[in-house]
mmCIF file as gemmi writes it, N, C-alpha and C atoms, coordinates in Angstrom:
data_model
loop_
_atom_site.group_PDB
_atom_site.id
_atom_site.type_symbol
_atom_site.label_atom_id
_atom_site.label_alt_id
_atom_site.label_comp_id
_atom_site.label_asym_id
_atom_site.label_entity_id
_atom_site.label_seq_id
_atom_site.pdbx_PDB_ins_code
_atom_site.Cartn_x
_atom_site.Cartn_y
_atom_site.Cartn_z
_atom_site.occupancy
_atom_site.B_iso_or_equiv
_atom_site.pdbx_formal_charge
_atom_site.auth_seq_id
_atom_site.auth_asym_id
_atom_site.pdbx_PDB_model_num
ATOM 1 N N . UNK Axp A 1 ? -3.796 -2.408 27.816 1 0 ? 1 A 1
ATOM 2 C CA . UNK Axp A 1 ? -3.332 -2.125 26.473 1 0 ? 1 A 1
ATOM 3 C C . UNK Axp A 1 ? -2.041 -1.311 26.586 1 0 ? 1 A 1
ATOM 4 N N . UNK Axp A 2 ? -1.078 -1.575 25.858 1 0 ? 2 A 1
ATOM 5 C CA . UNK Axp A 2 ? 0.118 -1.131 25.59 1 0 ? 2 A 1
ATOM 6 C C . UNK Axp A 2 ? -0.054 0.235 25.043 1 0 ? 2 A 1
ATOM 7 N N . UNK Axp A 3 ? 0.614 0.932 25.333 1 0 ? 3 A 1
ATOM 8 C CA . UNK Axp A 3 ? 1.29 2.227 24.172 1 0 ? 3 A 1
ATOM 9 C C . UNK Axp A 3 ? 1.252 1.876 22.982 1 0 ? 3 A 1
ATOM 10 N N . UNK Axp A 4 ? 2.123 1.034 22.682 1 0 ? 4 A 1
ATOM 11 C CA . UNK Axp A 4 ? 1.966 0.741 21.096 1 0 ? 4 A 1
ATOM 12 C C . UNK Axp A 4 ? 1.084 0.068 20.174 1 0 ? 4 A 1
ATOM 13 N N . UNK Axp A 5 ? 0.179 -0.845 21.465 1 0 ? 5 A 1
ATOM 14 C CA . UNK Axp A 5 ? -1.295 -0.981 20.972 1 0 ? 5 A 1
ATOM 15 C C . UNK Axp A 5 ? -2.226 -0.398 20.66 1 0 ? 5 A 1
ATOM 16 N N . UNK Axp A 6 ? -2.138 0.771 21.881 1 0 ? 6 A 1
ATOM 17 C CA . UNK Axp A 6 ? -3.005 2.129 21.491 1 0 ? 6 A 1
ATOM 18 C C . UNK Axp A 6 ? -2.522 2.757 19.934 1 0 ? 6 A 1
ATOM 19 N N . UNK Axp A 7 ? -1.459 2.93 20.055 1 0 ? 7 A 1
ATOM 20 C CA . UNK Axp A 7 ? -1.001 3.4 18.587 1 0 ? 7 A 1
ATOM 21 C C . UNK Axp A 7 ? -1.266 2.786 17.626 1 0 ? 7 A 1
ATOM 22 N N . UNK Axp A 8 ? -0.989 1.374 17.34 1 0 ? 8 A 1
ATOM 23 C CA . UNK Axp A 8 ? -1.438 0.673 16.395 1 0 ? 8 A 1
ATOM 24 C C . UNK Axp A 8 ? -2.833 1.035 16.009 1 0 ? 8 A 1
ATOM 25 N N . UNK Axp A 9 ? -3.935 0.761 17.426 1 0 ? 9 A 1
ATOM 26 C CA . UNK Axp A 9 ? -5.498 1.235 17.52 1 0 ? 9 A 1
ATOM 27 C C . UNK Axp A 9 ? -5.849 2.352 16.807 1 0 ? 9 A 1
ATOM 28 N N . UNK Axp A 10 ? -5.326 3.377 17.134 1 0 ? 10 A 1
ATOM 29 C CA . UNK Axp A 10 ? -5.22 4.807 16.522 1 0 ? 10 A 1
ATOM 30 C C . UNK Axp A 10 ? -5.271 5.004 15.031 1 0 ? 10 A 1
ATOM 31 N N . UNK Axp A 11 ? -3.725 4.469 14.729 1 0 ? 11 A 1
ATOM 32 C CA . UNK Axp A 11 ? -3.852 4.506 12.434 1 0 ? 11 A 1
ATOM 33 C C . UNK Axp A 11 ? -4.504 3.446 12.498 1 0 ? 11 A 1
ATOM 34 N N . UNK Axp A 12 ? -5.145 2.35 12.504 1 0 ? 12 A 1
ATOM 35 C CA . UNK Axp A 12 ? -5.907 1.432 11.976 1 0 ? 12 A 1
ATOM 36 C C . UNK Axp A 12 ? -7.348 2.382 11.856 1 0 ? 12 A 1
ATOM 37 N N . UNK Axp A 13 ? -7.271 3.218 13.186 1 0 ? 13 A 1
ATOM 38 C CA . UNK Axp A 13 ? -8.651 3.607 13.147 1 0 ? 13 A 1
ATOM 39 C C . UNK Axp A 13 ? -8.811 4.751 11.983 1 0 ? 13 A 1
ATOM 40 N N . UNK Axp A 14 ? -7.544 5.147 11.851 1 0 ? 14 A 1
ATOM 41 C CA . UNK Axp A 14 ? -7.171 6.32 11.301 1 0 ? 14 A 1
ATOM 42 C C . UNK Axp A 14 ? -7.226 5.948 9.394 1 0 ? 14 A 1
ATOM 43 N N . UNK Axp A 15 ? -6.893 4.426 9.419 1 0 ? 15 A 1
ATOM 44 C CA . UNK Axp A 15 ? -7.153 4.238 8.13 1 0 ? 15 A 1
ATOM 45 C C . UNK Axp A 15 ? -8.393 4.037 7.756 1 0 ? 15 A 1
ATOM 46 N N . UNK Axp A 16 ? -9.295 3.506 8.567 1 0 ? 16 A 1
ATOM 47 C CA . UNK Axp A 16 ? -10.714 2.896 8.121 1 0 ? 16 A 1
ATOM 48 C C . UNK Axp A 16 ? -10.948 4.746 7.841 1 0 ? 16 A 1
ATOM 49 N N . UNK Axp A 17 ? -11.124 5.481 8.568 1 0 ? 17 A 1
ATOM 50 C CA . UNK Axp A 17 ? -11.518 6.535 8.21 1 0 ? 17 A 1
ATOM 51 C C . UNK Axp A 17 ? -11.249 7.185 6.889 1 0 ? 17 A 1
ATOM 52 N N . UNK Axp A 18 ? -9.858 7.359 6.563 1 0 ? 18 A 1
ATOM 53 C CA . UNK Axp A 18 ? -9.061 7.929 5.295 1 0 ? 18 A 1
ATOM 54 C C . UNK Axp A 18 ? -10.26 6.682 4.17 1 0 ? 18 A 1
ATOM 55 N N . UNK Axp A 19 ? -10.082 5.597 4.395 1 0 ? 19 A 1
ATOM 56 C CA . UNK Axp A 19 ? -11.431 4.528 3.022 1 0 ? 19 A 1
ATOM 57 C C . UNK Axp A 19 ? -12.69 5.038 3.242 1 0 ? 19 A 1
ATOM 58 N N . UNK Axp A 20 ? -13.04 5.557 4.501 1 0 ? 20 A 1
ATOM 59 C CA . UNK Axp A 20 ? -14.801 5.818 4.389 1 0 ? 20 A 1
ATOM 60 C C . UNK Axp A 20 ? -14.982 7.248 3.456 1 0 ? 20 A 1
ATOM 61 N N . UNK Axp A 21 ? -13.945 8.157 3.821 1 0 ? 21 A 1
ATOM 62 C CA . UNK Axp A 21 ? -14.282 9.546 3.707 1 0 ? 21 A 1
ATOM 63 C C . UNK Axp A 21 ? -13.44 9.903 2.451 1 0 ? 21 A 1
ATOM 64 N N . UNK Axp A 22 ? -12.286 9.09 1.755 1 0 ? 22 A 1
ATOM 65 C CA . UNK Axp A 22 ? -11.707 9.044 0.411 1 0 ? 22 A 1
ATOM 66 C C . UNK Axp A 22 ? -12.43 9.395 -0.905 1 0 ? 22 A 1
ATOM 67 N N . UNK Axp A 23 ? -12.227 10.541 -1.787 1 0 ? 23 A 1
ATOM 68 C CA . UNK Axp A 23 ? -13.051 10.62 -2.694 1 0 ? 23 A 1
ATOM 69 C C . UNK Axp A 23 ? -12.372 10.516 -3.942 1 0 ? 23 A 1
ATOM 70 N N . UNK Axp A 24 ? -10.922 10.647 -3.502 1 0 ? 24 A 1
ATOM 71 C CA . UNK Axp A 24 ? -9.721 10.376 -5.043 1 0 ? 24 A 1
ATOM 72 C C . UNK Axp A 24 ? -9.353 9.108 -4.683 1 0 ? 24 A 1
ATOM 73 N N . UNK Axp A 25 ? -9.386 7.696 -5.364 1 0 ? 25 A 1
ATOM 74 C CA . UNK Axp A 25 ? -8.89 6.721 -4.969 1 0 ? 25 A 1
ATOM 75 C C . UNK Axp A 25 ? -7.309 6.401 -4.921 1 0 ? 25 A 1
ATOM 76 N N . UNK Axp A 26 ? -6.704 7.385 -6.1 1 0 ? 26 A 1
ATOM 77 C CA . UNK Axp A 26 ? -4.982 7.427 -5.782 1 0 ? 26 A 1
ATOM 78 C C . UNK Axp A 26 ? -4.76 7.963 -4.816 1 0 ? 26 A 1
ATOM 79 N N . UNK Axp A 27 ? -4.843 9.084 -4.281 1 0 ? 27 A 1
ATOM 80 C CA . UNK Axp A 27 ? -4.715 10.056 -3.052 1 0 ? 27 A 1
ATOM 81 C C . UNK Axp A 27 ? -4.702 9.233 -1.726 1 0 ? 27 A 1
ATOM 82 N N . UNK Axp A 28 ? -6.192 8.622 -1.658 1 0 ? 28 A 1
ATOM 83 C CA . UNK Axp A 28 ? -6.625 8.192 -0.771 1 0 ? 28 A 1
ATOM 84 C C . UNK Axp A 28 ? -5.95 6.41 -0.256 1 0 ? 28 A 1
ATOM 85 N N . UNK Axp A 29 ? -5.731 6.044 -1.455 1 0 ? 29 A 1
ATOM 86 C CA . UNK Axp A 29 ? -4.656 4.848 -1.488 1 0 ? 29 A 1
ATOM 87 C C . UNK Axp A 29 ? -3.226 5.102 -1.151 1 0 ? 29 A 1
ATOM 88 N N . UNK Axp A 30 ? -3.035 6.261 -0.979 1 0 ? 30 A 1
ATOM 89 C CA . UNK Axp A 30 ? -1.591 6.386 -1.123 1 0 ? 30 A 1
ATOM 90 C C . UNK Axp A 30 ? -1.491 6.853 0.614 1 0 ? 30 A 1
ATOM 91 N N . UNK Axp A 31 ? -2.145 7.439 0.628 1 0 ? 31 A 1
ATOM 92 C CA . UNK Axp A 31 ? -2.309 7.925 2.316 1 0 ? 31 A 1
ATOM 93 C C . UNK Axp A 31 ? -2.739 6.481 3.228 1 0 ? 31 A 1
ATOM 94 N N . UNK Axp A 32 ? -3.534 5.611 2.891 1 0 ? 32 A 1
ATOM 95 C CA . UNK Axp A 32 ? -3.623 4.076 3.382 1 0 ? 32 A 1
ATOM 96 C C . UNK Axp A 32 ? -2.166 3.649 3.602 1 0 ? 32 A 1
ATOM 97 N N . UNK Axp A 33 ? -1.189 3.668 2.407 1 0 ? 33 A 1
ATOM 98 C CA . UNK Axp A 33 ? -0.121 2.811 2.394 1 0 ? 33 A 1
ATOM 99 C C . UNK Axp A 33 ? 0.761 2.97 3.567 1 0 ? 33 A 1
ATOM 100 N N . UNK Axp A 34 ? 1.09 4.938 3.422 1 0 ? 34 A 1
ATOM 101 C CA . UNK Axp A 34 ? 1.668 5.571 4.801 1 0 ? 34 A 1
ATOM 102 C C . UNK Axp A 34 ? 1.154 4.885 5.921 1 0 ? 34 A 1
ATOM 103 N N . UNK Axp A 35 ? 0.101 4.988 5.926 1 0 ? 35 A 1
ATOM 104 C CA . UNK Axp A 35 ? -0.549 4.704 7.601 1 0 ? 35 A 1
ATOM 105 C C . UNK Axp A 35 ? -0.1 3.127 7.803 1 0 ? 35 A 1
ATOM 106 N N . UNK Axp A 36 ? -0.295 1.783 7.073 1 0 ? 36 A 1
ATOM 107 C CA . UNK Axp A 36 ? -0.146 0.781 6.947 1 0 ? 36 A 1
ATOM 108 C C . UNK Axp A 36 ? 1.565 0.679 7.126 1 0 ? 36 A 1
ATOM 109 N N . UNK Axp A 37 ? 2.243 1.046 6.61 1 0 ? 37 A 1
ATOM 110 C CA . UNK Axp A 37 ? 3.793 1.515 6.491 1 0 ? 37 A 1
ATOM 111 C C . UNK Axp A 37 ? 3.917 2.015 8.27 1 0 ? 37 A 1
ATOM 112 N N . UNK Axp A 38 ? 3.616 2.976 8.526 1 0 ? 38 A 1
ATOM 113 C CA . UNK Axp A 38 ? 3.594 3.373 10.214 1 0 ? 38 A 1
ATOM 114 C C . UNK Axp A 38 ? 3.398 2.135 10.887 1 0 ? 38 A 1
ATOM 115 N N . UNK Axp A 39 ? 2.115 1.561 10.971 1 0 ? 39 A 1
ATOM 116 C CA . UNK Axp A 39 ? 1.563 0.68 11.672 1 0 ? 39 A 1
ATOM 117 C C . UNK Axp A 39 ? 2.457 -0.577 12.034 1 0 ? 39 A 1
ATOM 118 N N . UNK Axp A 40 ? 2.788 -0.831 10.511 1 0 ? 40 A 1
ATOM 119 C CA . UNK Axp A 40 ? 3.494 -1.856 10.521 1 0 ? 40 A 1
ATOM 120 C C . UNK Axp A 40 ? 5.201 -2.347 11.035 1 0 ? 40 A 1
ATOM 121 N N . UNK Axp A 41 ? 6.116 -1.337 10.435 1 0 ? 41 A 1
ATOM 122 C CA . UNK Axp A 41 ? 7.444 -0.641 10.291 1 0 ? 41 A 1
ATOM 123 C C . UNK Axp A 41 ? 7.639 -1.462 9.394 1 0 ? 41 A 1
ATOM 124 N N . UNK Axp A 42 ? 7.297 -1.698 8.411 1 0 ? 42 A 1
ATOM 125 C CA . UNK Axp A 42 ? 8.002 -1.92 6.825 1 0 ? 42 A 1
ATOM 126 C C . UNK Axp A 42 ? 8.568 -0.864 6.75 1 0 ? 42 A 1
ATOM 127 N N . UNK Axp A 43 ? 9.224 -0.877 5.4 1 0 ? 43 A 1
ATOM 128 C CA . UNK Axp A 43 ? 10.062 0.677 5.028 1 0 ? 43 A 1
ATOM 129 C C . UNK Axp A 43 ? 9.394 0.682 3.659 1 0 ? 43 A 1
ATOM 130 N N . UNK Axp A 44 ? 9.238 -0.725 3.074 1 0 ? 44 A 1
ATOM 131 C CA . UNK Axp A 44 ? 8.663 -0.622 1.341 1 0 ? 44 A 1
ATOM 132 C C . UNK Axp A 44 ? 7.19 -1.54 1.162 1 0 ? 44 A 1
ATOM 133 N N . UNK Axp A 45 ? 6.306 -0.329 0.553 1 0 ? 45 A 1
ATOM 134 C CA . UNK Axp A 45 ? 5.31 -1.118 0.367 1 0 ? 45 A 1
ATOM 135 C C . UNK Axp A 45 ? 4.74 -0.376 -0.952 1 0 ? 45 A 1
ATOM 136 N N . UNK Axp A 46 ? 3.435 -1.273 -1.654 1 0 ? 46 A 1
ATOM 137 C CA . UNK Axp A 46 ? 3.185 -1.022 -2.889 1 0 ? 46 A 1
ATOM 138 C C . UNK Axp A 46 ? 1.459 -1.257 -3.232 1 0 ? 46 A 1
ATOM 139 N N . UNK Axp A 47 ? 0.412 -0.736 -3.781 1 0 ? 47 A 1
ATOM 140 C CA . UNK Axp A 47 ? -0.574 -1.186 -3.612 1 0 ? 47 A 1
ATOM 141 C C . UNK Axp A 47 ? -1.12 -1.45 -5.498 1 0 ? 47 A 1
ATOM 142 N N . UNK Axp A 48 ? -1.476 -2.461 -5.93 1 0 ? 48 A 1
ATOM 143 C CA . UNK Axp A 48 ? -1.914 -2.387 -7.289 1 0 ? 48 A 1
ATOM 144 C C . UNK Axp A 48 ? -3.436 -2.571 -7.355 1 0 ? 48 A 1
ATOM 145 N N . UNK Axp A 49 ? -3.511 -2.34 -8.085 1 0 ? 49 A 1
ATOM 146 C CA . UNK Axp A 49 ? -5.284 -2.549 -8.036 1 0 ? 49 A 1
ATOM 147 C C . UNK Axp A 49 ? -5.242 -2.814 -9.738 1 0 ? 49 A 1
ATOM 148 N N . UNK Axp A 50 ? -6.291 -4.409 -10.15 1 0 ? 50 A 1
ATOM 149 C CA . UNK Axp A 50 ? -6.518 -4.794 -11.322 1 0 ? 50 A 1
ATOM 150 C C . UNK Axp A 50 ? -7.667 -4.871 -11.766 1 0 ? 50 A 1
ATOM 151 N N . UNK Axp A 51 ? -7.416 -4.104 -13.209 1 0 ? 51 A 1
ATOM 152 C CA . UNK Axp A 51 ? -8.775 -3.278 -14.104 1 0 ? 51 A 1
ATOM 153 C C . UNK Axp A 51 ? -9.052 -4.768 -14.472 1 0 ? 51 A 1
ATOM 154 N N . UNK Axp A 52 ? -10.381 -4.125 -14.984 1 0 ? 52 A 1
ATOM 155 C CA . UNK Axp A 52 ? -11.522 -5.282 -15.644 1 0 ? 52 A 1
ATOM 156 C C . UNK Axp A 52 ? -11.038 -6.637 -16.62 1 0 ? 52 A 1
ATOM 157 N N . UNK Axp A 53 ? -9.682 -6.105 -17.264 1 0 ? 53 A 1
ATOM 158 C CA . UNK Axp A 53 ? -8.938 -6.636 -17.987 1 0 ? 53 A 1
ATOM 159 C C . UNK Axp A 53 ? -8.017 -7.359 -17.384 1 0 ? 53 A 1
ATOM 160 N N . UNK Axp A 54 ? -8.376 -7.529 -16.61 1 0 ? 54 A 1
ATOM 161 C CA . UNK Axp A 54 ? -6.829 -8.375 -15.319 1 0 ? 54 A 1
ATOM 162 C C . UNK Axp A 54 ? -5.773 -7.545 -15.834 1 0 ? 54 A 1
ATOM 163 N N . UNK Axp A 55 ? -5.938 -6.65 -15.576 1 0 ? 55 A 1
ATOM 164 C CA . UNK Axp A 55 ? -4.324 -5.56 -15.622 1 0 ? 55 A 1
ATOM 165 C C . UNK Axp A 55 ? -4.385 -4.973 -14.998 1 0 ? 55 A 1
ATOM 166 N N . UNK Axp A 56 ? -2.982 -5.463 -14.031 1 0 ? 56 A 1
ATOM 167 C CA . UNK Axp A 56 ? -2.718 -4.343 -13.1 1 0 ? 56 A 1
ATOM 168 C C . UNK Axp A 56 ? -1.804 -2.972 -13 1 0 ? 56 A 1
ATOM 169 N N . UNK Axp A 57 ? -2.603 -2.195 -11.789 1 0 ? 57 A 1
ATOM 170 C CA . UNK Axp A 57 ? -1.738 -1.25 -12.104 1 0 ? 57 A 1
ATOM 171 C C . UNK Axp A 57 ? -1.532 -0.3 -10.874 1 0 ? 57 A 1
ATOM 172 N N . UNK Axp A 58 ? 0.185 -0.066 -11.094 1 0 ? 58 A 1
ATOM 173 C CA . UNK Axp A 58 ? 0.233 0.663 -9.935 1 0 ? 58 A 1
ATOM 174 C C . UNK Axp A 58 ? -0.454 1.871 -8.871 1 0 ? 58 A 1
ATOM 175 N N . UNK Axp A 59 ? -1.314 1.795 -8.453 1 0 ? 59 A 1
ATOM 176 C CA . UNK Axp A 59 ? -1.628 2.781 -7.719 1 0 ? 59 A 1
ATOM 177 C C . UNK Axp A 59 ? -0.944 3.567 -6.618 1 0 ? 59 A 1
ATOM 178 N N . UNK Axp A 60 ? -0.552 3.016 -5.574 1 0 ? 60 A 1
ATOM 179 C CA . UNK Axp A 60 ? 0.421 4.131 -4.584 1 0 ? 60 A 1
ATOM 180 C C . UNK Axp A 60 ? 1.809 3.279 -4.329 1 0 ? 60 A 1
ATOM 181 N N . UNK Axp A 61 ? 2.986 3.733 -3.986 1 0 ? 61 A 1
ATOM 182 C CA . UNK Axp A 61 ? 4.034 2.974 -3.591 1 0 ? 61 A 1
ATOM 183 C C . UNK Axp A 61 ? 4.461 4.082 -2.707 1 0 ? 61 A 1
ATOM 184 N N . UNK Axp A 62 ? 5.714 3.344 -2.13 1 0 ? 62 A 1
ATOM 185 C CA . UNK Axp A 62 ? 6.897 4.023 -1.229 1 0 ? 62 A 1
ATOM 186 C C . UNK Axp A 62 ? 8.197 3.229 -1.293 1 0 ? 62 A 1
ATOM 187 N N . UNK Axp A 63 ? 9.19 4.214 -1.396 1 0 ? 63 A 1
ATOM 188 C CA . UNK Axp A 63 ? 10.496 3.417 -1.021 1 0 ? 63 A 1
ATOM 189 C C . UNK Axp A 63 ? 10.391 2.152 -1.936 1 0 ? 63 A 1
ATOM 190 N N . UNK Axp A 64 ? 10.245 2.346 -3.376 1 0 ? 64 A 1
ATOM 191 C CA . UNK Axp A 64 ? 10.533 0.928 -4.359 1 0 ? 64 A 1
ATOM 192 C C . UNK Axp A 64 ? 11.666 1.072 -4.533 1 0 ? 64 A 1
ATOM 193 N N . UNK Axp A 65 ? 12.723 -0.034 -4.329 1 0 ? 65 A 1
ATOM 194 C CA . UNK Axp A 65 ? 14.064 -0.058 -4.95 1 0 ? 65 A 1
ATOM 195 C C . UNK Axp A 65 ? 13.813 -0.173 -6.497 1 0 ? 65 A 1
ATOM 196 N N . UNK Axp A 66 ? 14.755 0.104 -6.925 1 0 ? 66 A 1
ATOM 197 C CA . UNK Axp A 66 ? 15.08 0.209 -8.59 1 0 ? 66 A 1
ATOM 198 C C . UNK Axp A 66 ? 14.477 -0.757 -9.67 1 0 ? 66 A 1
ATOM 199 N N . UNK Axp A 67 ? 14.968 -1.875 -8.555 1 0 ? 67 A 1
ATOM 200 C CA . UNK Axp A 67 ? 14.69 -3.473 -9.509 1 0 ? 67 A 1
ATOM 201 C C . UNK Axp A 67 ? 13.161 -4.024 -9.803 1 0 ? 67 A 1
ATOM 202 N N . UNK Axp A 68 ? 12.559 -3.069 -8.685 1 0 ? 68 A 1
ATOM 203 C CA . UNK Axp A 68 ? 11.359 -3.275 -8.467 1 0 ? 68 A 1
ATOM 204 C C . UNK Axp A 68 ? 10.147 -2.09 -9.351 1 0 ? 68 A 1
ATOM 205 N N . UNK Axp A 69 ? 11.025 -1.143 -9.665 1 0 ? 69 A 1
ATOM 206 C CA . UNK Axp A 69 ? 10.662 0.155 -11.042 1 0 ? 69 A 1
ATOM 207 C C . UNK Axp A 69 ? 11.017 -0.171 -12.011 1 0 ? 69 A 1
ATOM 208 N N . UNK Axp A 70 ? 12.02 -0.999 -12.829 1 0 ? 70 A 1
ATOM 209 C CA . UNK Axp A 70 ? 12.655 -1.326 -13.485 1 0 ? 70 A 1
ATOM 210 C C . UNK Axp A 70 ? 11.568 -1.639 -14.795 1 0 ? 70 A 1
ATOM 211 N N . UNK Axp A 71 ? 11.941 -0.91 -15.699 1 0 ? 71 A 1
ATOM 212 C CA . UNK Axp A 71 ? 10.66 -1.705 -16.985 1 0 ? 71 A 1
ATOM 213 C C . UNK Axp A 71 ? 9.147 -1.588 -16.604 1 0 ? 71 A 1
ATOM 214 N N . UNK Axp A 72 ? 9.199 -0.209 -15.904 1 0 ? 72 A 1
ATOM 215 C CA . UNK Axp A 72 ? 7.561 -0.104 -15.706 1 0 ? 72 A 1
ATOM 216 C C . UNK Axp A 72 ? 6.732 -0.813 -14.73 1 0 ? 72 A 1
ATOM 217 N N . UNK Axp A 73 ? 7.59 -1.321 -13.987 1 0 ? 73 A 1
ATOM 218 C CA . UNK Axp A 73 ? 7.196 -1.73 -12.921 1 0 ? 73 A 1
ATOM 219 C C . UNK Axp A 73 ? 7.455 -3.756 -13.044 1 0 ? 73 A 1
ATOM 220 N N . UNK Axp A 74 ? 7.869 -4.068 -14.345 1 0 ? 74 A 1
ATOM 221 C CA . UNK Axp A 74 ? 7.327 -5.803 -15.24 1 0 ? 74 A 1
ATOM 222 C C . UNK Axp A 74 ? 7.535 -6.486 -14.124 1 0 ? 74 A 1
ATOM 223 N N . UNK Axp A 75 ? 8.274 -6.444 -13.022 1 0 ? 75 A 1
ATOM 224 C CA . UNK Axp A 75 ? 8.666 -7.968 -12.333 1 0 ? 75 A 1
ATOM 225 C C . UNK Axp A 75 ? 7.374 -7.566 -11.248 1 0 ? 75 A 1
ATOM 226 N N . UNK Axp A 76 ? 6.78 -6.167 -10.916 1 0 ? 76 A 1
ATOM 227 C CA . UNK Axp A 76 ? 5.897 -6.718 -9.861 1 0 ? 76 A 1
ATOM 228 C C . UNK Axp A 76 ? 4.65 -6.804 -10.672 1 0 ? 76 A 1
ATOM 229 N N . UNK Axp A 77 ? 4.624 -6.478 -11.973 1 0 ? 77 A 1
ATOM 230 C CA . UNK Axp A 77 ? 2.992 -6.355 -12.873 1 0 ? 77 A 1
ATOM 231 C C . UNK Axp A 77 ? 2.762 -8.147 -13.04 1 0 ? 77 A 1
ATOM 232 N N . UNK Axp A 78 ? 3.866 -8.856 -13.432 1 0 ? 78 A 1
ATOM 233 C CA . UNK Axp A 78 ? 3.998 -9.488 -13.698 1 0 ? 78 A 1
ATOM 234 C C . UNK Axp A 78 ? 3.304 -10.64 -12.352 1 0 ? 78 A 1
ATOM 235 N N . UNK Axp A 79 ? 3.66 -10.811 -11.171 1 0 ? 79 A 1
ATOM 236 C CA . UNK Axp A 79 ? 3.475 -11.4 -10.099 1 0 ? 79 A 1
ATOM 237 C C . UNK Axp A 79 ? 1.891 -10.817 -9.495 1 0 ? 79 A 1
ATOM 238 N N . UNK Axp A 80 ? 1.396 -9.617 -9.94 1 0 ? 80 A 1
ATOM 239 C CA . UNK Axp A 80 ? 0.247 -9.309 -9.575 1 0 ? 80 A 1
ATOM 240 C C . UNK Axp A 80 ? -1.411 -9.866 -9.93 1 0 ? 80 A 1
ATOM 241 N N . UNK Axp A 81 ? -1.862 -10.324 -8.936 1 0 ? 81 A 1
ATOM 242 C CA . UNK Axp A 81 ? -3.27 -11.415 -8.992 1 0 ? 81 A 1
ATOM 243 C C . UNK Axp A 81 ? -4.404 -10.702 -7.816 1 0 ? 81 A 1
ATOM 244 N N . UNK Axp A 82 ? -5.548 -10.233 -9.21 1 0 ? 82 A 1
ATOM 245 C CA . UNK Axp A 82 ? -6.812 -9.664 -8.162 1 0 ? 82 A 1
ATOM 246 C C . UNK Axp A 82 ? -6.505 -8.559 -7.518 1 0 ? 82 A 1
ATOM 247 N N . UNK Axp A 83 ? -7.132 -7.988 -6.987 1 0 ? 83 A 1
ATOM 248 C CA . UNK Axp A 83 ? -6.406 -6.694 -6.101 1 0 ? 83 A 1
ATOM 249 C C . UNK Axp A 83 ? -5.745 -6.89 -5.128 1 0 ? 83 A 1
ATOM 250 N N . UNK Axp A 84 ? -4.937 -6.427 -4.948 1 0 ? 84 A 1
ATOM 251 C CA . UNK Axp A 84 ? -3.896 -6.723 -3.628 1 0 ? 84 A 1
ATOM 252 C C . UNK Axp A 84 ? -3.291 -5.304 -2.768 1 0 ? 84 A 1
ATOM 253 N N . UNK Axp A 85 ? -2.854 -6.195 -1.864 1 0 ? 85 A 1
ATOM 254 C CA . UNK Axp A 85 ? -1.811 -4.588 -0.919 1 0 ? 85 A 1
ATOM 255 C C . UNK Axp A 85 ? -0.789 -5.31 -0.607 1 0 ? 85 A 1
ATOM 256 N N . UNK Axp A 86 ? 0.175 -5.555 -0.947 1 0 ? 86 A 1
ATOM 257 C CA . UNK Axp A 86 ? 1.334 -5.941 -0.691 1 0 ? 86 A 1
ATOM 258 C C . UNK Axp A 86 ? 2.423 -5.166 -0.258 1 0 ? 86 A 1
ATOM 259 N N . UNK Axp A 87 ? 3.002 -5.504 1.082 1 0 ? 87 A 1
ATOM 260 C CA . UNK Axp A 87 ? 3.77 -4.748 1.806 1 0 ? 87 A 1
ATOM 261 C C . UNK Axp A 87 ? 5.135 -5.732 2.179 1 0 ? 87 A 1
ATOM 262 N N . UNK Axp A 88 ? 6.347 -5.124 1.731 1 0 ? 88 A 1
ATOM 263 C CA . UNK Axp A 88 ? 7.523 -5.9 1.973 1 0 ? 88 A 1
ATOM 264 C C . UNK Axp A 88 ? 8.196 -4.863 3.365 1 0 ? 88 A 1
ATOM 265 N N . UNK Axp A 89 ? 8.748 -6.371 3.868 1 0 ? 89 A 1
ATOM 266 C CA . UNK Axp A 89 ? 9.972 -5.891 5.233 1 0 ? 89 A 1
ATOM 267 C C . UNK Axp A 89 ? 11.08 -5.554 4.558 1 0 ? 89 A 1
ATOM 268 N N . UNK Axp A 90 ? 11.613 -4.379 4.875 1 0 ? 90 A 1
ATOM 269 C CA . UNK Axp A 90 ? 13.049 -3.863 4.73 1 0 ? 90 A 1
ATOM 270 C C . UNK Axp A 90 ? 13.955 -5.232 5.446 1 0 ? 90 A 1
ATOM 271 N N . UNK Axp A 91 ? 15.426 -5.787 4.645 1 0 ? 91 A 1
ATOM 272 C CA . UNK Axp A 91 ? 16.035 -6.434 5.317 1 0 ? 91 A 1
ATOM 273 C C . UNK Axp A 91 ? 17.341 -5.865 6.201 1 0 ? 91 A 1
């Protein structure tokens, strides 16, 4: 195993933990994203989670460009289906 496998190994392990032992789900979502963000090297990622009403709604982000805040979030509320974690590559 690599160094950076081990590392990877490490926050993955490090996230299952932060979901078992999480008792604020924003908090605890938002600290997922970081670790997922590390793991990964994205620079921008975003997590929504959709109420009973199929409406979604932002729960944790990082690093959203503008266009992507813009109007309350409309262009990513808009594209959002079921719960998701959606994580974009910096270009």
């Amino acid at each position: 195993m690599s160094g950076k496998e081990f590392i990877e190994e490490v926050i993955l392990k490090e996230i299952a933990e932060l979901l078992n032992e999480g008792t604020e789900i924003t908090q605890t979502l938002h600290e997922v994203l970081e670790k997922l963000l590390q793991v990964t090297g994205f620079k921008i990622g975003w997590i929504f989670l959709i109420d009973e009403d199929q409406n979604p709604k932002l729960i944790a982000s990082h690093a959203l460009p503008h266009a992507l805040t813009a109007n309350n979030c409309y262009r990513m509320k808009k594209k959002a289906v079921g719960a998701s974690i959606v994580i974009e590559r910096e270009n």
